[in-house]
C-alpha positions as CSV (number, residue, x, y, z in Angstrom):
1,X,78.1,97.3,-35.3
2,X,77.0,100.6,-34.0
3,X,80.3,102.6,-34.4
4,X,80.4,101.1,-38.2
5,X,78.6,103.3,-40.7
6,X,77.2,102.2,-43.9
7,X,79.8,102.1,-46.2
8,X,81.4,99.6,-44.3
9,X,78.0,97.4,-43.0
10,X,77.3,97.3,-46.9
11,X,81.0,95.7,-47.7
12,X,80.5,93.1,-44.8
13,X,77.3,92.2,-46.6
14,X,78.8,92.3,-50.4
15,X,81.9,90.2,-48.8
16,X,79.4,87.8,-47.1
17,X,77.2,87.3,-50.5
18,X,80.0,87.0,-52.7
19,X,80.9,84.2,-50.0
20,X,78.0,82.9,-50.0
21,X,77.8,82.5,-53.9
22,X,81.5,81.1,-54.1
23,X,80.8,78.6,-51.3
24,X,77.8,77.5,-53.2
25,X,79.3,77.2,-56.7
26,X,82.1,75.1,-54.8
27,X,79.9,72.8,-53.9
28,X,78.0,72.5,-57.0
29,X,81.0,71.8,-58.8
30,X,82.4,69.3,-55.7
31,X,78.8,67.5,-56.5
32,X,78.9,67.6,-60.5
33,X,82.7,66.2,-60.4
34,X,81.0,63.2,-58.1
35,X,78.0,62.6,-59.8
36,X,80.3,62.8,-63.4
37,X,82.7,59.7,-61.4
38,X,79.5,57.6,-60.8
39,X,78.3,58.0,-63.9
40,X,81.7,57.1,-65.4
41,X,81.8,53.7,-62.7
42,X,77.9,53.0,-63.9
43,X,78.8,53.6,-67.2
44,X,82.0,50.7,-67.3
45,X,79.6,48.4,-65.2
46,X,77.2,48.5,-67.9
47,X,79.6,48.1,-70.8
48,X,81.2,45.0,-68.6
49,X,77.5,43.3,-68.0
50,X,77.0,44.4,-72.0
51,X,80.0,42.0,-72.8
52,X,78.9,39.4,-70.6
53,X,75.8,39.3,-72.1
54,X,76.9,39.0,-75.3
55,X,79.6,36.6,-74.4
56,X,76.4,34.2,-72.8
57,X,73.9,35.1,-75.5
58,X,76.6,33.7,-78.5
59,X,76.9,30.8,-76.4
60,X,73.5,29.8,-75.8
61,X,72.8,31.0,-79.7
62,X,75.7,27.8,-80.5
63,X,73.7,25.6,-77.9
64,X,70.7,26.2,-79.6
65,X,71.9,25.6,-83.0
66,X,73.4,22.5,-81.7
67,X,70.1,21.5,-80.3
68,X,68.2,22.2,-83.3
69,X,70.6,20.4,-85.6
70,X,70.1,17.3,-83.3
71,X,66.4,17.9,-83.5
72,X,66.2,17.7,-87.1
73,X,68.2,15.2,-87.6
74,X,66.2,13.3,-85.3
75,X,62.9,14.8,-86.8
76,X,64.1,13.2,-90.5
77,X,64.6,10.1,-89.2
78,X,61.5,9.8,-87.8
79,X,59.7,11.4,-91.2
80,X,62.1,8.8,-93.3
81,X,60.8,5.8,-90.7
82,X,56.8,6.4,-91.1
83,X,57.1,7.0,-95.1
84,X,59.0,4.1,-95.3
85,X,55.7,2.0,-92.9
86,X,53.2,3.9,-95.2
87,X,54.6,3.0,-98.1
88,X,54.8,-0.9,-97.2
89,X,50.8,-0.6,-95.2
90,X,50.4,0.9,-99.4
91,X,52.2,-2.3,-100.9
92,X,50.5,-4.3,-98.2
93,X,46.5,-2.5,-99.1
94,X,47.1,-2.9,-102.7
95,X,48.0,-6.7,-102.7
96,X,44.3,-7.2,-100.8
97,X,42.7,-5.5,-102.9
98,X,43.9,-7.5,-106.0
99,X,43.3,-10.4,-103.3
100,X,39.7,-9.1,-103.0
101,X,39.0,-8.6,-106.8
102,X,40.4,-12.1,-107.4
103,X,38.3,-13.3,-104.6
104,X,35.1,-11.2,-106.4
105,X,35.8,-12.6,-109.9
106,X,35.6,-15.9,-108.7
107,X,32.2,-14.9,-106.4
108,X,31.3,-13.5,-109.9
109,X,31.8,-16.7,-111.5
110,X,30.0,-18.7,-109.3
111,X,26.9,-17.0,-109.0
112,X,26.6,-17.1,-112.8
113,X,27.4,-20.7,-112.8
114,X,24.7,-21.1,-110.0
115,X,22.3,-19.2,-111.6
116,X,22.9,-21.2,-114.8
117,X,21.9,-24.2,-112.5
118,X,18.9,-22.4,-110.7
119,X,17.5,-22.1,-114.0
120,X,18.0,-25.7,-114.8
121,X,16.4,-26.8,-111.7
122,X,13.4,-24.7,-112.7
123,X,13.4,-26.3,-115.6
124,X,13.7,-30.2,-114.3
125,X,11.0,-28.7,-111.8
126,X,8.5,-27.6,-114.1
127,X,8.9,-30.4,-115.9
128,X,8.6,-32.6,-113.1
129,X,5.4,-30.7,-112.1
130,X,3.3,-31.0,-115.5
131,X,4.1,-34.5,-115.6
132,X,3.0,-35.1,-112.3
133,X,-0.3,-33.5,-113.2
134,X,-0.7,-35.3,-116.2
135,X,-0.3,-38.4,-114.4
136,X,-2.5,-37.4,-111.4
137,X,-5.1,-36.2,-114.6
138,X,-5.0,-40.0,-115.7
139,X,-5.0,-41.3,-112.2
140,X,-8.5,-39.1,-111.4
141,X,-9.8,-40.7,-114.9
142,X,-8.6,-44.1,-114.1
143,X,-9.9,-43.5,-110.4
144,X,-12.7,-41.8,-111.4
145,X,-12.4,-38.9,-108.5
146,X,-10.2,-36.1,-108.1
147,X,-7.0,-35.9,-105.8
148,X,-8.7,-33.4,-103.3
149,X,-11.7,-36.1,-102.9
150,X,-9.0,-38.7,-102.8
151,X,-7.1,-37.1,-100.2
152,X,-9.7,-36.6,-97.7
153,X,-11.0,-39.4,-97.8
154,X,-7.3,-40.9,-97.6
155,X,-7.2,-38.8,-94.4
156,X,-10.7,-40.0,-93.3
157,X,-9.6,-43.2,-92.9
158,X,-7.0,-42.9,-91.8
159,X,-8.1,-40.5,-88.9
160,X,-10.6,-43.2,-88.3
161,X,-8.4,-45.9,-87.7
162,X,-6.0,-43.6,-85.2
163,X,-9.4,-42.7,-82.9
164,X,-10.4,-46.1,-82.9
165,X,-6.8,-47.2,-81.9
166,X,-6.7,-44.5,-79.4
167,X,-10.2,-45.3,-77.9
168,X,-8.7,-49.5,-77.5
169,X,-5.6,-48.2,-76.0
170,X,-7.7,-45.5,-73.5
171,X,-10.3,-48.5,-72.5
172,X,-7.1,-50.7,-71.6
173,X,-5.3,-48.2,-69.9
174,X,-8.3,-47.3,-68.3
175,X,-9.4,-50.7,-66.8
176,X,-6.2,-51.3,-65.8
177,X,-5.4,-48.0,-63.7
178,X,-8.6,-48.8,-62.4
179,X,-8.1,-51.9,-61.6
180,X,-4.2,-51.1,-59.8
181,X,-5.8,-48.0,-58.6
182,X,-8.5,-49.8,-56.6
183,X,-6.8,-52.5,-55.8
184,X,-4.1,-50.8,-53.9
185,X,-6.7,-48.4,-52.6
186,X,-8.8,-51.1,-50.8
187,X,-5.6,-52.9,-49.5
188,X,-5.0,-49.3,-47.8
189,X,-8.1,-48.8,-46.6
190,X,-8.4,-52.4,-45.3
191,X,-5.2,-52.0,-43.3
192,X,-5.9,-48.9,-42.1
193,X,-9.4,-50.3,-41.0
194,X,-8.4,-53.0,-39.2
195,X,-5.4,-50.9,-37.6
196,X,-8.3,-48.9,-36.5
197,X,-10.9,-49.7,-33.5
198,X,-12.2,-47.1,-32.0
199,X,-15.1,-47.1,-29.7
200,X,-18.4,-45.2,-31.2
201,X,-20.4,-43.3,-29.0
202,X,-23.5,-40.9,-29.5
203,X,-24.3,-37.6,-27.9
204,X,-27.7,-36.2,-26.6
205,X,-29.0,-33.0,-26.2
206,X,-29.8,-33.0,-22.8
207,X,-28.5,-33.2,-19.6
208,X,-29.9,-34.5,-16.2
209,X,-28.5,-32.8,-13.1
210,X,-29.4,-35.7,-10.1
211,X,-30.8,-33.8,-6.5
212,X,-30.6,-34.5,-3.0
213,X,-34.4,-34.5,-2.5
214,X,-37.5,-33.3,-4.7
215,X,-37.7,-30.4,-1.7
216,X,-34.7,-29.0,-4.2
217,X,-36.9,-28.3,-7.5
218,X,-39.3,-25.8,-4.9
219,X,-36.0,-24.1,-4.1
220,X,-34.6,-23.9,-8.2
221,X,-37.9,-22.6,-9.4
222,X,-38.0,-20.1,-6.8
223,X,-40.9,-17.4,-5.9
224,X,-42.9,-16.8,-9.2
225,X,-40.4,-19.0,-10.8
226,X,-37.8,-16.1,-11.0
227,X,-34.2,-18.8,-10.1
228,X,-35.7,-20.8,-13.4
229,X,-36.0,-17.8,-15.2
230,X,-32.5,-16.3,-14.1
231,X,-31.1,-19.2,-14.7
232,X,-32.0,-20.2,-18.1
233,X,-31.6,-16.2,-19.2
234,X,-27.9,-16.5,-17.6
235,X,-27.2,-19.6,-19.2
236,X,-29.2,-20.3,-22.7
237,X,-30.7,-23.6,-22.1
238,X,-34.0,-24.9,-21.4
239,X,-34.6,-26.3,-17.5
240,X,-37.1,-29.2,-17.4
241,X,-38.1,-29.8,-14.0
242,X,-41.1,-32.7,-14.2
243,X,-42.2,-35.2,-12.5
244,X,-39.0,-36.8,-12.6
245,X,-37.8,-38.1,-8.9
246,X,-34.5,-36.3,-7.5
247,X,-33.6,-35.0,-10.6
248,X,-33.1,-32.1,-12.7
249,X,-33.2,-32.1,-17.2
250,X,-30.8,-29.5,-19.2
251,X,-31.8,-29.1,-22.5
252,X,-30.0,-27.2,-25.2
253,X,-28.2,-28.1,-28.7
254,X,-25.4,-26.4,-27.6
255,X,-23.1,-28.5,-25.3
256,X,-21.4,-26.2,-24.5
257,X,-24.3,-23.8,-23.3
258,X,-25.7,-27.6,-21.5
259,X,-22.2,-27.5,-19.7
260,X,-21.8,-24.2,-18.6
261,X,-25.2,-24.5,-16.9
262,X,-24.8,-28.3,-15.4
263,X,-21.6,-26.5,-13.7
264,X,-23.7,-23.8,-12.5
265,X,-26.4,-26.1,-11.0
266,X,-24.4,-28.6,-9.5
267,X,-22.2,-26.1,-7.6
268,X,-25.7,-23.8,-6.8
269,X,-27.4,-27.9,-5.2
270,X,-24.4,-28.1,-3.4
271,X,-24.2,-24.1,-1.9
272,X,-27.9,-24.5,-1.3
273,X,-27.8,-20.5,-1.8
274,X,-30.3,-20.3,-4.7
275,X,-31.4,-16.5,-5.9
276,X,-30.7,-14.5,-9.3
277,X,-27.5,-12.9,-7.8
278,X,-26.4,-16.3,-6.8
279,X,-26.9,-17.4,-10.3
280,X,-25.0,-15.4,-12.3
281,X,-22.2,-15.3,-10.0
282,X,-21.8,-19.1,-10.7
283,X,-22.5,-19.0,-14.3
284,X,-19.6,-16.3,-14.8
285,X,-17.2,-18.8,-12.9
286,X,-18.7,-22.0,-14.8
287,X,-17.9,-20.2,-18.3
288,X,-14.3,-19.5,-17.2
289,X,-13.9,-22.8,-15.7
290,X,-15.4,-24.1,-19.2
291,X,-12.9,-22.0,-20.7
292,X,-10.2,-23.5,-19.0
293,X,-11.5,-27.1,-19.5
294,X,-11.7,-26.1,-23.6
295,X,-8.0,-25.1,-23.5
296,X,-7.1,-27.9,-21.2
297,X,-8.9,-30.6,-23.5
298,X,-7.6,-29.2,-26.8
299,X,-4.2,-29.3,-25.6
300,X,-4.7,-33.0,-24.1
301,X,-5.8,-34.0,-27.8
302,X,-2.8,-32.7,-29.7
303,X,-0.4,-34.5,-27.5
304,X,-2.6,-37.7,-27.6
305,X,-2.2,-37.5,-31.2
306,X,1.5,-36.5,-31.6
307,X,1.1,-32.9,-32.2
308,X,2.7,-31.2,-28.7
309,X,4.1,-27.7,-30.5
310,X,0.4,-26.7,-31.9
311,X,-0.6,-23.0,-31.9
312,X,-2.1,-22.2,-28.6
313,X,-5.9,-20.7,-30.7
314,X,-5.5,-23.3,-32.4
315,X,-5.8,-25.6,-29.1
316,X,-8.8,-23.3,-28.1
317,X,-10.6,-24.5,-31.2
318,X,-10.0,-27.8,-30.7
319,X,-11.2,-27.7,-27.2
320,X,-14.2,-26.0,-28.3
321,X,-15.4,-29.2,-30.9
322,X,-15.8,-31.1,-27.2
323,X,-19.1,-29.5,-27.5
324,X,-20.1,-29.9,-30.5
325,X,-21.7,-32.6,-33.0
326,X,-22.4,-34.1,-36.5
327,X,-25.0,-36.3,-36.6
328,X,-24.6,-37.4,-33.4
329,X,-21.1,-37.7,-33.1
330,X,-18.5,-35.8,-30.9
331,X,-16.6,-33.6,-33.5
332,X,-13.4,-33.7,-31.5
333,X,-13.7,-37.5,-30.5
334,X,-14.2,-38.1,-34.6
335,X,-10.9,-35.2,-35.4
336,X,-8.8,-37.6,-33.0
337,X,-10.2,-40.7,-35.0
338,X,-9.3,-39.2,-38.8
339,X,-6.0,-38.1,-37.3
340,X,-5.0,-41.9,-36.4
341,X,-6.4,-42.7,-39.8
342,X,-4.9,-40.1,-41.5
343,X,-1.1,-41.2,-39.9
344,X,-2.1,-44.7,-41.1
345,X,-3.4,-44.0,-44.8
346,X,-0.2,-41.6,-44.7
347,X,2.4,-44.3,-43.5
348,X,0.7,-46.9,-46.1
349,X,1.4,-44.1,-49.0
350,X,4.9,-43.5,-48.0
351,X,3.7,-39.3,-47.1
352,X,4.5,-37.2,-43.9
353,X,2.9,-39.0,-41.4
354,X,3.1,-35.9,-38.9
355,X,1.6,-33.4,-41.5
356,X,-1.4,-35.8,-42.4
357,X,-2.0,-36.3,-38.6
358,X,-2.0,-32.6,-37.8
359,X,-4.5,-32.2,-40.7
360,X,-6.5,-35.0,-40.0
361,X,-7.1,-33.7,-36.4
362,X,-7.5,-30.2,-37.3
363,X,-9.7,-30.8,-40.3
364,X,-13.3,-29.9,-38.6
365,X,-12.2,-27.4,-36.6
366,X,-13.6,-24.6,-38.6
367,X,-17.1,-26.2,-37.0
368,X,-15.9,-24.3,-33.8
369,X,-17.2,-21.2,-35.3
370,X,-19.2,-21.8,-38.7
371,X,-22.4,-20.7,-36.6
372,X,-20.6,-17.4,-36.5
373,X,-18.5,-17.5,-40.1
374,X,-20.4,-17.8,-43.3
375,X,-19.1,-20.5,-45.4
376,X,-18.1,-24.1,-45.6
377,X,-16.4,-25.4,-42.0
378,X,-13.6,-26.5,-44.3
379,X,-13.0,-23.7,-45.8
380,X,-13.1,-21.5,-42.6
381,X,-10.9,-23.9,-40.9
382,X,-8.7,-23.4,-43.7
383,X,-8.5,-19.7,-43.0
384,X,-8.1,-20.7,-39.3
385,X,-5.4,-23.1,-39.8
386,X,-4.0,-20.6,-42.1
387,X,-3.3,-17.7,-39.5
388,X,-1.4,-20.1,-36.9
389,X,0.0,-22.5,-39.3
390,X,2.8,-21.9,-41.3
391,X,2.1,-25.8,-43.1
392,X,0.8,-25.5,-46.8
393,X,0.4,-28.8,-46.7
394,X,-2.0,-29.5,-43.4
395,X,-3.8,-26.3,-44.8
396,X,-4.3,-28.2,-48.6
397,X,-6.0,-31.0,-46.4
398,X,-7.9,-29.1,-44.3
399,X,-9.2,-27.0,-47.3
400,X,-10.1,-30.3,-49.7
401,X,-11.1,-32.9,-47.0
402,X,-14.2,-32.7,-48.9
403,X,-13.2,-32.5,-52.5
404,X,-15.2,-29.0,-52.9
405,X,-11.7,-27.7,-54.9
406,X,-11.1,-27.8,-58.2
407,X,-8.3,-29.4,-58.1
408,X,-7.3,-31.8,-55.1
409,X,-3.7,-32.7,-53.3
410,X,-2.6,-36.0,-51.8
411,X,-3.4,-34.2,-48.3
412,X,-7.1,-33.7,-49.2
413,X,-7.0,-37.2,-50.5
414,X,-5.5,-38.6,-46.9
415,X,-8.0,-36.4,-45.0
416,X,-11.1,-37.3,-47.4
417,X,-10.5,-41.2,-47.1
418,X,-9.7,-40.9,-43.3
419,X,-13.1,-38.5,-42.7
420,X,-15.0,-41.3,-44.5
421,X,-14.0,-44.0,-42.8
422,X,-14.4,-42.6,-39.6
423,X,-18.1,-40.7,-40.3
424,X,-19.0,-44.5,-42.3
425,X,-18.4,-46.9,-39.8
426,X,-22.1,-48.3,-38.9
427,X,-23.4,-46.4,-35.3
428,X,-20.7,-43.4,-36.0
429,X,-23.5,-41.1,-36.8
430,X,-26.8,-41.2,-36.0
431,X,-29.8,-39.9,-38.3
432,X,-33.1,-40.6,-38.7
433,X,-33.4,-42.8,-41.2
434,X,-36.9,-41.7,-42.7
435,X,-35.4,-38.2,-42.8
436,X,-32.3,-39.3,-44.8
437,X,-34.1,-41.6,-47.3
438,X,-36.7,-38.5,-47.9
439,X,-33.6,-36.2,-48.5
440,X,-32.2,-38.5,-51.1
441,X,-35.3,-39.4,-52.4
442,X,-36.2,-35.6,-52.6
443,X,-32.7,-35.3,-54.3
444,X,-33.3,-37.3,-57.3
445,X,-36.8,-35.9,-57.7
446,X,-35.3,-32.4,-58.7
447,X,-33.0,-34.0,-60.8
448,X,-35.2,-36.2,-62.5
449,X,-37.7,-33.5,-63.0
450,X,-35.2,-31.6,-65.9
451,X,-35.4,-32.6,-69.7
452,X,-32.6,-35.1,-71.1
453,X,-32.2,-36.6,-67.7
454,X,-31.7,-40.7,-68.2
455,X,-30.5,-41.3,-63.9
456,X,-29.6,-39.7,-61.2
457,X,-27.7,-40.9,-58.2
458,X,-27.8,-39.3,-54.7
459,X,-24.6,-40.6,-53.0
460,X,-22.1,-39.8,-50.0
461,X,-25.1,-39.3,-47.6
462,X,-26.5,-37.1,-50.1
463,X,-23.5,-34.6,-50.2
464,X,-23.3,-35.2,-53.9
465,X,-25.9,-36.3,-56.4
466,X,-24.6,-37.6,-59.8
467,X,-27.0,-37.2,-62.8
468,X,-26.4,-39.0,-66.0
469,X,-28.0,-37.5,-69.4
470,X,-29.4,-38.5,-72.5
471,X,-25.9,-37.2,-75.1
472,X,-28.2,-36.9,-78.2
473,X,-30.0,-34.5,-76.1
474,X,-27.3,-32.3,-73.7
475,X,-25.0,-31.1,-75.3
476,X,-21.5,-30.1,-72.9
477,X,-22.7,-26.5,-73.0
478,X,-26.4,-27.4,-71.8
479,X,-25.1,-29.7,-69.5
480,X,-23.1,-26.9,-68.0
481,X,-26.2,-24.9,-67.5
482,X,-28.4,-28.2,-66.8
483,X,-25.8,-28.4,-63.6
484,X,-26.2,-24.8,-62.0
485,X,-30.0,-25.2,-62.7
486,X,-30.3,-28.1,-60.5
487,X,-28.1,-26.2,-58.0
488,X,-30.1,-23.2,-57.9
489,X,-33.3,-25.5,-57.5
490,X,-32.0,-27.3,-54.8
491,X,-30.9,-24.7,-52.9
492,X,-34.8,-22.9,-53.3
493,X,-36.4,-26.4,-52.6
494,X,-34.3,-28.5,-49.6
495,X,-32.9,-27.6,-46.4
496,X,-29.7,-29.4,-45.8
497,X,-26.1,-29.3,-43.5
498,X,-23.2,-28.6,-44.9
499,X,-23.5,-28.5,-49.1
500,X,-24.1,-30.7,-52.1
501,X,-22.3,-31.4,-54.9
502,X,-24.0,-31.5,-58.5
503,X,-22.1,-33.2,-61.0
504,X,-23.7,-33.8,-64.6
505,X,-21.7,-36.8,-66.7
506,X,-22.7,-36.7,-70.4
507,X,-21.2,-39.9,-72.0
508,X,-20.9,-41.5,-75.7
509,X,-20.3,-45.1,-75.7
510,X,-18.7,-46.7,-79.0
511,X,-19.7,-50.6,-78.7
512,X,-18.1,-52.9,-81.7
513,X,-17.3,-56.4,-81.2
514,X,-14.7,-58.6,-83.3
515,X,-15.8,-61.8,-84.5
């Protein structure tokens, strides 16, 4: 390049541009005369896929046709079918109807036809009706009164004869219930009586404690009597020590208090260690051993009656009623008693004879604690029978054993009759009898003393007091009041056990006799 000059460096560059353009051009032309061939192949393939298409769109064009030709076809029949069913449901609708106005012509009819007779039965009626009056005007004339008069005293009589009726029919039914009633009822009672033959026994209140020589009574009384002292404080009761040879008195009205302590001493005579430490160490151990004893006992009388499965408070109870008394007799010796009774009067009367035994033993046991429970001793032992019992029945006859309910079951009957046969027997209770009279006595006095009183009657070992009154003068409202007036006098004036029952009979006799 350096021996060229510029002449020639300027043709190598004109030559190599005019190359250069050529070569380019070539190729331009190369790629135009391709792009011209694929536009000629795109152009055939789309005029081939053009044909197809309109080859497959005129056929599905037929098949639709086709389809659409069935569909109507199908479609008319179906049009032609459902005006042909509404035209006969038409047919069908209009032949009820001219049914229905048949049908309503006819109803038409009628009702005229029954009004027509409607109005001749008013007619006959009124007619009826103003001669009835005009015969019932001449009957009043010929009768001289009017219907109304004549009516009630139609009705008068007539209720007249019906009460009397009545009141014959009552009195016979009467007399003769009474007279089954108590017939059967002594034949019971009897049998059970005679079934029956217990032994009768009376408690004390005191106690006597025998000791081996009257060196002993020094030794109980102790320095400034302080043993006596300890040991009636430990125990409750009263300790008589007299002039008495070898021999100690416990006095208390609680048994169970006059046990406890004849433990106590007995153990302290035999120990010969007598001083107030000594004391109530043997008291504590008496009361448990009492306590035991109470359990022990209660238990022994529900299985001598028949009863083994009985609550085990309940059996504490029953042991307790050891210790106590009514009158003089043993509670629980008299709750074993009523129990036999009870089974009896129950086996006579076709009943339970377990359920009337398990009441009948059970039916004092609210005395176990009525020094601690206000209330009747039935109706506590109710409760307590209640809690441990399951039995509606033992805890009806524990509840009415003394007929304090209003209204009383065949339990509390059992139980009642039982409890009275047992407390009645003669020597079953003991009572001084100038203090019972002067509580009846005292009774009847109160009753007496109120205005329309005629008698009164103190009865059932004056538990109840029955007072009869003057009818003209009490009325069944004043003898309501006359009764809770005696009752709240009563309970101001007397002291009494237990409770009494007021009941006030007001009564009209009718006499007639046929001749």
């Amino acid at each position: 390049m350096e021996g060229l000059g510029l002449p020639e460096i300027l043709a190598i560059l004109f030559s190599f541009i005019i190359g250069v353009i050529f070569g380019g051009m070539a190729a331009f032309l190369s790629r135009g005369m391709m792009a011209n061939r694929q536009i000629r192949i795109a152009q055939r393939k789309a005029a081939k896929i053009v044909a197809e298409a309109r080859v497959e769109a005129k056929d599905v064009l037929n098949e639709t046709k086709n389809e659409a030709g069935k569909l109507k076809a199908t479609t008319d029949a179906e049009h032609k079918e459902r005006r042909a069913e509404l035209q006969r449901q038409e047919n069908r609708l209009t032949q009820k109807e001219a049914t229905l106005e048949h049908k309503l012509e006819d109803v038409g009819q009628r009702e005229r036809n029954l009004t027509n007779k409607e109005k001749e039965l008013e007619s006959i009626r009124t007619n009826l009706t103003e001669a009835k009056e005009e015969q019932l005007k001449k009957l009043e004339l010929i009768a001289g009164m009017s219907s109304e008069e004549a009516k009630k005293g139609l009705f008068e009589n007539m209720e007249m004869e019906i009460q009397e009726e009545a009141g014959r029919r009552l009195r016979d039914w009467e007399t003769k219930i009474t007279a089954e009633a108590g017939e059967k009822a002594r034949g019971i009672l009897s049998h059970v009586i005679q079934r029956s033959a217990s032994e009768v026994v009376s408690e004390t209140t005191t106690n006597v404690v025998p000791l081996p020589s009257d060196e002993m009574k020094g030794r109980l009384i102790g320095r400034e009597g302080r043993n006596i002292r300890a040991l009636e404080q430990a125990t409750g009761v009263d300790l008589i020590i007299d002039d008495t040879p070898e021999a100690v008195t416990i006095s208390s009205f609680d048994p169970m208090r006059r046990e406890i302590a004849r433990q106590a001493l007995s153990k302290l005579i035999l120990d010969g260690r007598i001083h107030p430490a000594r004391i109530e160490e043997e008291v504590t151990k008496a009361k448990e051993e009492v306590e035991a004893t109470i359990y022990n006992t209660g238990e022994q009388a529900a299985l001598q009656v028949g009863i083994p499965r009985l609550h085990p408070e309940l059996m504490k109870l029953l042991g307790r009623l050891k210790y106590r008394t009514s009158y003089g007799q043993n509670v629980l010796a008299h709750s074993i008693e009523v129990s036999y009774l009870a089974g009896m009067i129950a086996s006579e009367l076709g009943a339970n004879v377990a359920l009337a035994k398990k009441a009948g033993l059970l039916h004092d046991i609210g005395k176990a604690v009525d020094r601690e429970v206000e209330g009747t001793h039935a109706a506590i032992g109710a409760d307590l029978v209640k809690q441990w019992d399951k039995s509606v029945e033992v805890v009806k006859g524990v509840a009415e054993h003394h007929l304090e309910a209003g209204e009383t079951s065949i339990w509390g009957f059992i139980v009642s009759a039982a409890d009275a046969i047992s407390s009645a027997r003669p020597g079953a209770r003991r009572e001084s009898l100038e203090s019972y009279l002067k509580r009846l006595r005292a009774l009847e006095e109160i009753a007496d003393g109120f205005k329309g009183v005629d008698k009164s009657y103190a009865i059932q070992a004056g538990r109840e007091i029955r007072i009869l009154v003057k009818p003209e003068e009490i009325d069944d409202l004043a003898a309501m009041r006359m009764a809770r007036d005696i009752v709240k006098k009563i309970e101001e004036s007397l002291e009494y056990p237990g409770q009494i029952r007021v009941i006030v009979l007001r009564e009209t006799r009718a006499i007639d006799y046929a001749k």
